[in-house]
Structures are given as C-alpha cells and as structure tokens.
C-alpha positions in Angstrom: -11.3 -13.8 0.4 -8.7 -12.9 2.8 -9.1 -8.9 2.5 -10.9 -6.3 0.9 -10.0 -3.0 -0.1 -12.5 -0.4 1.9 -13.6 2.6 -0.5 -12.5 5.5 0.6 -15.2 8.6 0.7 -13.7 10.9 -1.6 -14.5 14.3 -2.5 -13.1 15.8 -5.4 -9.8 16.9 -6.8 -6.5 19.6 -7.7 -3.7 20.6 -9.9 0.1 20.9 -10.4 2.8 21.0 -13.7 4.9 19.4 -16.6 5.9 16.2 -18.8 8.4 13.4 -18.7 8.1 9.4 -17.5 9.4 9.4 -14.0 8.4 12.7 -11.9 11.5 14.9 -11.2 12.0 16.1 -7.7 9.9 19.4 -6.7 12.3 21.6 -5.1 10.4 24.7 -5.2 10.2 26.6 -1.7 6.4 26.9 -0.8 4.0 29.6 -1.6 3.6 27.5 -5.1 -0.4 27.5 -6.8 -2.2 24.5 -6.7 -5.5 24.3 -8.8 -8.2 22.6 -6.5 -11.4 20.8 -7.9 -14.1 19.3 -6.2 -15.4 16.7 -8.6 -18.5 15.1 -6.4 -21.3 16.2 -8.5 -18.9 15.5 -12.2 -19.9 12.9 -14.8 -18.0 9.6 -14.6 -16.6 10.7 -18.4 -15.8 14.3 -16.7 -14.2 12.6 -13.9 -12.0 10.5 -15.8 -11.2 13.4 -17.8 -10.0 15.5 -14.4 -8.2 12.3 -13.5 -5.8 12.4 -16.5 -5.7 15.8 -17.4 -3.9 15.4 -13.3 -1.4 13.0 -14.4 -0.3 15.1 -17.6 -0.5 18.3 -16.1 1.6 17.0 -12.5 4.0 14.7 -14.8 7.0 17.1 -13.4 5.6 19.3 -10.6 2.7 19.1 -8.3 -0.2 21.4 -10.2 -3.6 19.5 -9.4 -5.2 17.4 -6.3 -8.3 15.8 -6.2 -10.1 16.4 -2.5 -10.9 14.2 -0.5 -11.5 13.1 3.2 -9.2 11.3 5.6 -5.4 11.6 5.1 -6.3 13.2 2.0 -7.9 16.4 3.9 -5.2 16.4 6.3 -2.4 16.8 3.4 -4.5 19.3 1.6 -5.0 21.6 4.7 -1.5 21.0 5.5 -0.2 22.3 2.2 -2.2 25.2 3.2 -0.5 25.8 6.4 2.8 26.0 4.4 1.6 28.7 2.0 0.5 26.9 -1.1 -1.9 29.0 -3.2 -5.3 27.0 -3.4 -7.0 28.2 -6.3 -10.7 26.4 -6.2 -11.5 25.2 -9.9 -15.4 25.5 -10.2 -15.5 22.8 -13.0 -13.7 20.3 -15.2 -14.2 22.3 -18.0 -12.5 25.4 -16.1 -9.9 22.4 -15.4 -9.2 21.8 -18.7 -9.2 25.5 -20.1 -6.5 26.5 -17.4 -4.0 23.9 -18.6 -5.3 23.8 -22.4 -1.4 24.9 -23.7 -0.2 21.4 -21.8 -3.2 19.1 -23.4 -1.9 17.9 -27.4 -5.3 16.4 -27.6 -8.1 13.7 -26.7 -7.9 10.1 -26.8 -11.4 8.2 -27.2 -12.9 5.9 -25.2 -16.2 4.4 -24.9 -18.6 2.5 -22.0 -19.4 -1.2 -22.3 -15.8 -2.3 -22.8 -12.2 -2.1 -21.6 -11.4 0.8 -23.8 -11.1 3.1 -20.9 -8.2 1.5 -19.8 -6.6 2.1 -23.2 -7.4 5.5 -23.2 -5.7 6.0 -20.2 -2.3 4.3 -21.1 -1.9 6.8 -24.2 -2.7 9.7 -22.7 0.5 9.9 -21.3 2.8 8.7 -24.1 0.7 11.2 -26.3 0.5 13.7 -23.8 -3.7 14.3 -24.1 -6.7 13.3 -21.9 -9.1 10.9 -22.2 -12.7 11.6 -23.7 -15.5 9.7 -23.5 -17.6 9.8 -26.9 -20.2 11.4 -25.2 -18.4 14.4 -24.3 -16.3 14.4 -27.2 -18.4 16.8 -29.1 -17.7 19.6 -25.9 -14.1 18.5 -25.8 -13.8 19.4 -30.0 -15.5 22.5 -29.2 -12.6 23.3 -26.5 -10.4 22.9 -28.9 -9.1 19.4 -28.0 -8.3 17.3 -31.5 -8.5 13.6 -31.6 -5.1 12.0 -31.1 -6.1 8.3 -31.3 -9.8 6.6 -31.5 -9.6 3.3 -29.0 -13.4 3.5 -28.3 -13.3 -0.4 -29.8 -10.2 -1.5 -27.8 -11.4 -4.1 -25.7 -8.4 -6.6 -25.9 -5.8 -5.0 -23.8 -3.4 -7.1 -26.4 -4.3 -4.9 -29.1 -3.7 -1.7 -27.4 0.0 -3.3 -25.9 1.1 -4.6 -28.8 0.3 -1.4 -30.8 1.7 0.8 -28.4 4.5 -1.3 -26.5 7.3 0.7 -27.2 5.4 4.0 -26.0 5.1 2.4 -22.3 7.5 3.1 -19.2 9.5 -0.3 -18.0 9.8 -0.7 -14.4 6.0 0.0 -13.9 2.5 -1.3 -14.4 -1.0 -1.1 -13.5 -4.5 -3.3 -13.2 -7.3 -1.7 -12.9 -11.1 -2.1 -13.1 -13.1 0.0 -15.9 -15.6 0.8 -13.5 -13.1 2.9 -11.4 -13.1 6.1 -14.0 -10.7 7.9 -11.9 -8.8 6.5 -9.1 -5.4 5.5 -9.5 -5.8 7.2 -13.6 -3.6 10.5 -12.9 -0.7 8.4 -11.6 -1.3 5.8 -14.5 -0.9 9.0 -16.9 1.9 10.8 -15.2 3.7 7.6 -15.2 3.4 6.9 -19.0 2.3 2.9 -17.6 0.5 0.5 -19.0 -2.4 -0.2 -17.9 -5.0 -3.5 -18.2 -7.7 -5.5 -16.5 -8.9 -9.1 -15.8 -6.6 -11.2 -18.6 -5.8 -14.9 -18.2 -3.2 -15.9 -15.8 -0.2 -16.4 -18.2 -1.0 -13.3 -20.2 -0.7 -11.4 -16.8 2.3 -12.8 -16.0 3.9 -11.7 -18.8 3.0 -8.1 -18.7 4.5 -8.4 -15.1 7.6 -9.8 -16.8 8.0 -7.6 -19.8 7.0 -4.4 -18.2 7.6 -4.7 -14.4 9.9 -7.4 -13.6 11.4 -6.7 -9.8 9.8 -3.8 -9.9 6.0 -2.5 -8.5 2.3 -3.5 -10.4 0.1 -0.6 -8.9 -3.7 -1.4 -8.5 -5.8 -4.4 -7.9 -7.4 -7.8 -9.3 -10.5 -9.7 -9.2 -9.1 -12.4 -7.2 -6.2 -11.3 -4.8 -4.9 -14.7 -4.4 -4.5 -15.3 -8.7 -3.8 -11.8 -8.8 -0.4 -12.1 -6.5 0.4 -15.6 -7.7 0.4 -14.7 -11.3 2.2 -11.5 -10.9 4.5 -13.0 -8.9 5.7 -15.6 -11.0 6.7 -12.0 -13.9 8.9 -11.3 -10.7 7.0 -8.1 -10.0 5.2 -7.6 -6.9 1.5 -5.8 -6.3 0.9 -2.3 -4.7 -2.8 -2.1 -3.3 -3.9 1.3 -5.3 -7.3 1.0 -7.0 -8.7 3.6 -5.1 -5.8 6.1 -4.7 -6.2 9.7 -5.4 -3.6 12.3 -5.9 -0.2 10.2 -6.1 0.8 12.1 -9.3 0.7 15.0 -7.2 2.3 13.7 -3.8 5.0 11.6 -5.6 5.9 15.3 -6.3 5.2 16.8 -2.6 8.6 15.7 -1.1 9.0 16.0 2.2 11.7 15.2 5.3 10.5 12.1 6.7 11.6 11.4 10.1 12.6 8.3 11.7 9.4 6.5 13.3 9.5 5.8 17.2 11.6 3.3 18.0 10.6 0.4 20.6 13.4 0.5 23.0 15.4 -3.1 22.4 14.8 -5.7 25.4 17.2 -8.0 26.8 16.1 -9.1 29.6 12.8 -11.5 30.7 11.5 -13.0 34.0 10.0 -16.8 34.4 6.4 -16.7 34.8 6.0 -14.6 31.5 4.7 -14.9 28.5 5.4 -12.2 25.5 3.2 -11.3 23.0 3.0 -8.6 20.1 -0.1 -7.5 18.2 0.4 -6.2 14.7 -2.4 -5.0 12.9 -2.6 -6.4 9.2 -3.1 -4.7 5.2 -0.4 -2.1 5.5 1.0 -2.8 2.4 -2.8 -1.2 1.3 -1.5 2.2 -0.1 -5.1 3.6 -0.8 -6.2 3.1 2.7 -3.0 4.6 3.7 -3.7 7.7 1.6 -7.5 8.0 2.9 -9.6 6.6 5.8 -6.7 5.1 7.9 -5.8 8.0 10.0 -9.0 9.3 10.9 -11.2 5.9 11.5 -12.0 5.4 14.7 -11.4 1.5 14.0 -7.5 2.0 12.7 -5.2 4.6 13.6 -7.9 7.0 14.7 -9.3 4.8 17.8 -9.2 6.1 21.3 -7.3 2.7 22.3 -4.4 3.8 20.4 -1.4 4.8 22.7 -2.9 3.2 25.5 -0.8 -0.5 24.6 2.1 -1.0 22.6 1.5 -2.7 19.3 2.9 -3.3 15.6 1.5 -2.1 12.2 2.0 -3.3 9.2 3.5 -0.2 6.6 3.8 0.0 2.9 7.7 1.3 2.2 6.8 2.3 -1.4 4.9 5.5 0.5 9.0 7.4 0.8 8.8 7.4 -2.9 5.1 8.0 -3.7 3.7 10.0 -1.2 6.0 10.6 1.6 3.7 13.2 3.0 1.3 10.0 4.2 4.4 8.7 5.2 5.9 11.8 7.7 1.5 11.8 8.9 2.1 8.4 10.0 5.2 8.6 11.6 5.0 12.0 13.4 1.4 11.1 15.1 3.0 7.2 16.2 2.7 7.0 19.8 6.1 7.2 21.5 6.9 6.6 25.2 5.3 3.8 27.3 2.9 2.5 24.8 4.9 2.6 21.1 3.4 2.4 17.7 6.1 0.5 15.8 5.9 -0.1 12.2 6.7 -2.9 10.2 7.0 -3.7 6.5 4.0 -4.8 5.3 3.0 -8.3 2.8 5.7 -8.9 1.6 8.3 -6.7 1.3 8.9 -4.1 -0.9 5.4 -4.9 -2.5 2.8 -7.9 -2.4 4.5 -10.8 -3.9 4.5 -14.5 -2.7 8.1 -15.6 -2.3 7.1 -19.4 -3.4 6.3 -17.8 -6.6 9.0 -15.4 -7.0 12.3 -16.1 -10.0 14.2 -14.5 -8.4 13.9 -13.8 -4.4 17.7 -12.8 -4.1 16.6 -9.6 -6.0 13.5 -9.2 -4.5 15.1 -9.3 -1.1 17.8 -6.4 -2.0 14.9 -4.3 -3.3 12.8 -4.8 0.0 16.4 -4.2 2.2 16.8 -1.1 -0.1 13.0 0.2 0.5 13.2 -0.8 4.5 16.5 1.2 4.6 15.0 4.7 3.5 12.1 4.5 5.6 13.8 3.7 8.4 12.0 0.0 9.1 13.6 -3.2 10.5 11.2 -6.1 10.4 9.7 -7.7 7.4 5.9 -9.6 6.6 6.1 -12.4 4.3 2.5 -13.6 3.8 2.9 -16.6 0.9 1.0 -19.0 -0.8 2.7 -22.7 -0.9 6.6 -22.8 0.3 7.9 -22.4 3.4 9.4 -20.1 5.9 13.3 -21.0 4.3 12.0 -18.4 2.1 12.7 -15.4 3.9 16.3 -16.2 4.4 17.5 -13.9 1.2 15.6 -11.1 3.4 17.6 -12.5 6.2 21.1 -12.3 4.8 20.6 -8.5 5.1 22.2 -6.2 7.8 19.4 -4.1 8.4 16.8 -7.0 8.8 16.3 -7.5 12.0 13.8 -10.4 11.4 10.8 -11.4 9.7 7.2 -12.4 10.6 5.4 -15.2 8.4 1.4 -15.5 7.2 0.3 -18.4 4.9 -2.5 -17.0 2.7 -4.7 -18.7 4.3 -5.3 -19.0 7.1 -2.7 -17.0 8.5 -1.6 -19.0 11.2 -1.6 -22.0 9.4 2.3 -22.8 11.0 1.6 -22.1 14.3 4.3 -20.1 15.9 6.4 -22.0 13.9 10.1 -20.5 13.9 13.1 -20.3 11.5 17.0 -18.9 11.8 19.1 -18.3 9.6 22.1 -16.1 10.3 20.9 -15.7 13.9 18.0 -14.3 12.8 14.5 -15.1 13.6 11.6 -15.9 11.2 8.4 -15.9 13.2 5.2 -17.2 12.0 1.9 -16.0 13.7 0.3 -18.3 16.6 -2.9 -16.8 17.0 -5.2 -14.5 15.0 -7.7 -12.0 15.7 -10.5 -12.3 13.0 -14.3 -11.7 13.4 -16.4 -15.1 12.2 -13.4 -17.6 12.6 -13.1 -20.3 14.9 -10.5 -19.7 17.5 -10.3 -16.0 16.9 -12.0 -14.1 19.1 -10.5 -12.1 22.4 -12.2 -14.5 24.4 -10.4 -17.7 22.5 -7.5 -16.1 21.7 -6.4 -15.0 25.3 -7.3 -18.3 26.8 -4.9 -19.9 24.3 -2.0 -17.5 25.5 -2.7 -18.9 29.4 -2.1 -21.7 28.4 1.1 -21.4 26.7 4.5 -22.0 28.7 5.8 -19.3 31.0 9.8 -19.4 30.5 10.7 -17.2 28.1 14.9 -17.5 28.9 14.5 -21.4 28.1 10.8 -21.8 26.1 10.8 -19.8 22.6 6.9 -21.5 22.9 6.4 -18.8 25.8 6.3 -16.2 22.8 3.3 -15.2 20.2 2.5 -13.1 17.4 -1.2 -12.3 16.9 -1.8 -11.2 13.4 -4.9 -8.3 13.9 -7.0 -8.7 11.0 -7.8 -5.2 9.9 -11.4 -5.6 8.7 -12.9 -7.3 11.3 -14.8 -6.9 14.7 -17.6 -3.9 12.8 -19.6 -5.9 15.6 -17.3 -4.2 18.3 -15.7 -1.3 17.5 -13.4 -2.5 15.2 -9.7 -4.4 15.5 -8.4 -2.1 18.4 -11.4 -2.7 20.7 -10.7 -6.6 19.9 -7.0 -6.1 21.1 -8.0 -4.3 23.9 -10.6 -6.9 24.8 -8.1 -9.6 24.9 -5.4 -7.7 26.8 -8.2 -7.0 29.2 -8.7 -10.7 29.9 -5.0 -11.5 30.1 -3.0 -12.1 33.6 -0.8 -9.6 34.5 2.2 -12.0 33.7 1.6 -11.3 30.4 4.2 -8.8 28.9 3.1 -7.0 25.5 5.8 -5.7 23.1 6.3 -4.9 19.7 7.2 -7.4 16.8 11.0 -6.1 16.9 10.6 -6.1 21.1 9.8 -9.8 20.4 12.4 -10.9 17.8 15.1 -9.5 19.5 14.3 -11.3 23.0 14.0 -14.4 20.7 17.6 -13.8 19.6 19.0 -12.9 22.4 18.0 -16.3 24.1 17.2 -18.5 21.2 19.7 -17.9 18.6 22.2 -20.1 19.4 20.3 -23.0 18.8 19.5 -22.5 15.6 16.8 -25.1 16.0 13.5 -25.2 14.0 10.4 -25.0 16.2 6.9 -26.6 14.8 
C-alpha cells in the first residue's frame, strides 16, 4: 500500500566463474572475459535457464551479466572502460555450451505451480540449471542429465524439508514464480532457499531457521505481512525481486569512497526555521541497481544539486554490489547544495523493530553495515511500538541519530522527538505524497510558516519531510514537488541535510533530554 517496486526495463544478460556458498573475493587485475547475453527476445524457460546457469557459473568469480538499462548499462560500459573482454553470447543455448564442463545437470520444473522456485533452490546445492519440461528434450540433447524431477513441487515444505540440510544459513529468498529470472542467479550462486506466498507463521520460521539476524532477499505479496512476519524470525527484508546481475557484482569489488559529507552546523539565527528533505525506498536494492540513476524523477532530475537534500541508501550494496554503491557516491553533489545519504528502512535491512527478538543484535549489525559504507544516520520505519525503539541503534558511537516513519502514515507522530544518550530520534512532520491530504507543496510549505521560528530555544522550529519516491508522475516527479515547495518558502527558511538537522538539535536540545509530542 505504502510502496511499490517499479520494474526496471531490462535488456538481457552476461557471464563470469566457479562454485562454493558464499562468493570469494575477485582479485584478478582487469582485462578478465566476461560472456554477455542479451536475453530480450528468450523464452521465459530459456531465461530462467540463463538466470541460473549465472549463479553457478559466477558462484566464485564474475563470468556472466545479464544487460540491462539504467545503472546496469552504466556498470556494464564501465567494466569496458577498464579492459574487461565482452564477449557477446548470441543465445542461451551458446550460453550453456560455453560453460557445459561447470553444469552437473538439469533440475525440472514445470508452469502452473511453485515448482520453479524449487528448481532454483537446488540448482545450486546440485550444481545444475533449471529446465523447464518443455525444453527439456533440447537440454537432454545438450547433454544436460536430469539431477532431480521437482516439476510437482508445489509445497515449498516438501522441497525444504527434503533438501534442508543442502541450503546456505544466514540467507533467504521470496520470490514470485512469475518472475523467471530476476533475483534467480543470486538465489543459485548463493545455494538459498528460496519460496513464495506461505502462511504467516510458516514464513516466520524460515526467517528463523534459515536467516535469523541476517538478510531475506526479494519481495512479498503484502509488504506490510511480509515485514512483520519476517521480522518476528529476527531477519530483516532486502527489496530484490527484480535485481539482475548481483551474482556477478557481489564479485566486481571495488574501492568505495566516502560519500560527500554535509559540513556539521552549530550555529542558528531567530527567525528560522530548518528543514531537511530526504527522499524515501532506498533500502529498494533493485531500483538501486536499475532506473535510479538515470530517471529524470530520482537521481537523474535536473533539480538535483541545485538544494541540499537527504536520500535514503541501502548499506547491504558494500557487500553486494559495491559498484552501484561507488556510482552513487562519486556522482553525489558536493559543495553548496550536498546529496547526503542516509540508511534506509530500517537499518541494515527492512525489519520493523516492534517486531524484532532481538533489536540489540539487530542494532550491532546495522552499526556494523553503516560503519563500512561510511553512513551516520539511521531510518526506522515500524509498524506498532514506539520511537524508544531505536535506542539499541542509539547506544552506538557511529550513530549520529535516527529518523522515525510509522508504516502508515508516515508522519503519524508528528515531529515527535526522542534522546537517549544525547542523541536525537526524529520522527517526520510533514510528508510529500501525491493524493494525500496535507501533502502537497502547496500544504506542506504553508504548514512550515507556520511553525515557530527559534531554533536555539524551539526544537518545534525544526522538520523532516519524508519525500515519497513514487509520487507527483503528475509533475515531474518527487524533485519537482521539493522544488515546488522550497519555491513557496520565505527566505528564513534554512534547508539542510538530516545529519545538518540532528546535530543542530543536539547541540541545543540535548541537554534536556525531554520528549517532544
């Protein structure tokens, strides 16, 4: 209800090396051979094969990359730059007859059911590639034997309770049947598990027994049931269901640089009120990966650089595609107007800390992730609780603060703020969402005039507006609706970044420690 994950437009696909659960670290100087497929105009069943012939074939080295647009055309042209080899694969066949000595064998699926998903979790325990019967008679033919049938498999059950002890811990996946390739070659490399759409408590316990404090990749029907239940197995969701090429970029390592840094204020005059924008869904690793660079709505727009702002970031990239990650941060506006970037919903992952066993570890996890890539303010978006629940994130040296979202709506508290330690948890005060009352520029900035102007002695003169990322089609998109309300804001008004803004709250609201509803 909240969100929804945009579909990337995608193009086709490319491949890289070996075997094993958790990738090993290419060190190999450039100049390296990457097989390149353009699977547009493939069969679903031959894309699914490409998919998970990827993850086997990259399980230890980069080998194959499925094109695409966006980021992923940037990454692929950039590999180019750097002297990788890009051999252009014509078909999947080809695909599969250049890496046949790495392939054991098929596993079966069929349509109509679950049984793709399956398919895809044994491929990598089993090292093959999954075949849908009505290829199976070409795949035979390439030589590929028939390691396991699952073609009936529909109860994801079956196929976990059969094959438990073949599955990586510490990682897990959901995903829809429909989606024949996406997010399937990291699945494979991987060795996860992989399901879709199970009761609430039979989810839970797949978070718990395969993915406690550590990362579901993927999506659910409802996102809402989906993070709840997940939560409560003490895992927390990675939006992935349309990712392409992670096998291969978990692989393509990469110096990452530090992000520009919002110079830390201390100072504020009477008379002005201080307000950060931060853009929502960064934790959304696929529209990291795809169209967020390049639309015109996002990261793309021509408003970008021209006012300082906060984005939302998913922390997981330094691990699985840091490439994105050193994209993001080396095109972040710097200077006058900063790009700052913050941890996305809700830390390490998406979790709701009301639901969470366990938030102590959760909170050293997400300190640990925020410490590599070089980020210092946290987004809790929860279901039920309360803001107290950020204060294991809070007990940490390197978090400078947090920012707060209900599930719905948003800014349910208000502004409402929270200390622990000296530190600041914010909620959001004011929302820019297309459709919803109170949300527009025009409503929004003539709720900041009226708020109080005394920043030293008011912690009321300060607001976070939470930028909903998939609104405002109608104008342009979210950047046009920031720039519309800063437009219609007196010149009083001083814009920073979320850090900007915690620190001024804790350099002159600290000592209180008070609560403010």
């Amino acid at each position: 209800m909240l969100r929804y994950l945009i579909l990337p437009i995608l193009y086709g696909l490319c491949v890289m090396v070996d075997a094993g659960d958790k990738p090993a670290q290419n060190d190999k100087a450039p100049n390296q051979k990457l097989s390149v497929i353009d699977i547009r105009r493939a069969s679903d069943a031959e894309r699914t094969l490409a998919a998970t012939l990827q993850g086997l074939v990259n399980k230890t080295e980069a080998r194959v990359w499925i094109k695409g647009g966006g980021m992923q055309k940037i990454l692929l042209n950039e590999l180019e730059t750097e002297g990788y080899e890009l051999e252009q694969i014509a078909t999947v066949w080809e695909l599969v007859a250049s890496f046949r000595a790495k392939i054991k064998g098929c596993i079966v699926y069929d349509s109509g059911n679950r049984s793709i998903n399956a398919a895809t979790a044994l491929c990598g325990p089993f090292e093959g590639v999954a075949i849908h019967k009505s290829i199976l008679k070409r795949a035979k033919k390439e030589g590929l034997k028939v390691l396991h049938d699952v073609s009936d498999h529909d109860d994801p059950v079956e196929t976990y309770e059969t094959f438990k002890d073949r599955f990586a811990k510490g990682i897990l996946a959901e995903q829809a049947p429909k989606k024949v390739w996406h997010l399937r070659d990291f699945i494979v490399q991987r060795n996860a598990f992989v399901f879709w759409d199970v009761s609430a408590n039979l989810r839970t316990r797949f978070a718990r027994e395969c993915a406690a404090e550590e990362l579901i990749y993927g999506w659910g029907k409802d996102e809402r049931n989906w993070v709840r239940d997940i939560s409560k197995g003490g895992a927390a969701g990675i939006p992935a269901d349309w990712s392409t090429n992670l096998s291969a970029l978990s692989h393509l390592k990469v110096e990452v640089p530090a992000p520009p840094e919002a110079k830390p204020l201390t100072k504020v005059k009477e008379g002005e009120r201080i307000v950060a924008f931060v853009m929502s869904d960064g934790d959304n690793l696929q529209w990291l990966g795809n169209s967020f660079a390049t639309s015109t709505k996002h990261w793309g727009s021509r408003h970008r650089g021209t006012f300082t702002m906060s984005w939302e970031m998913a922390p997981v990239l330094s691990e699985v595609a840091p490439r994105i990650q050193r994209q993001i941060y080396h095109s972040a506006s710097s200077g006058q107007y900063v790009d700052e970037l913050i941890v996305g919903p809700s830390g390490v992952g998406y979790a709701f800390h009301n639901y969470l066993p366990n938030r102590k570890a959760f909170a050293k996890k997400t300190a640990q992730a925020m410490k590599v890539s070089n980020l210092s303010v946290v987004t809790l978006l929860n279901s039920g609780g309360n803001m107290t629940q950020a204060r294991e994130l809070l007990e940490h040296p390197n978090v400078l603060g947090a920012v707060y979202k209900d599930y719905a709506p948003y800014h349910k508290r208000r502004g409402a703020l929270d200390w622990h330690n000296g530190k600041p948890c914010l909620s959001y005060r004011y929302l820019l969402w297309e459709g919803m009352k109170g949300a527009s520029p025009k409503e929004v900035a003539a709720a900041i005039k009226k708020l109080p102007a005394s920043p030293a002695t008011d912690p009321n003169s300060f607001a976070l507006v939470n930028v909903h990322a998939w609104s405002w089609d109608s104008i342009g998109g979210p950047m046009d609706a920031i720039k519309k309300t800063i437009d219609l804001l007196p010149s009083g008004t001083r814009f920073v970044t979320a850090s900007q803004l915690l620190g001024l709250l804790r350099k002159h609201h600290s000592k209180s420690g008070r609560k403010r509803k």
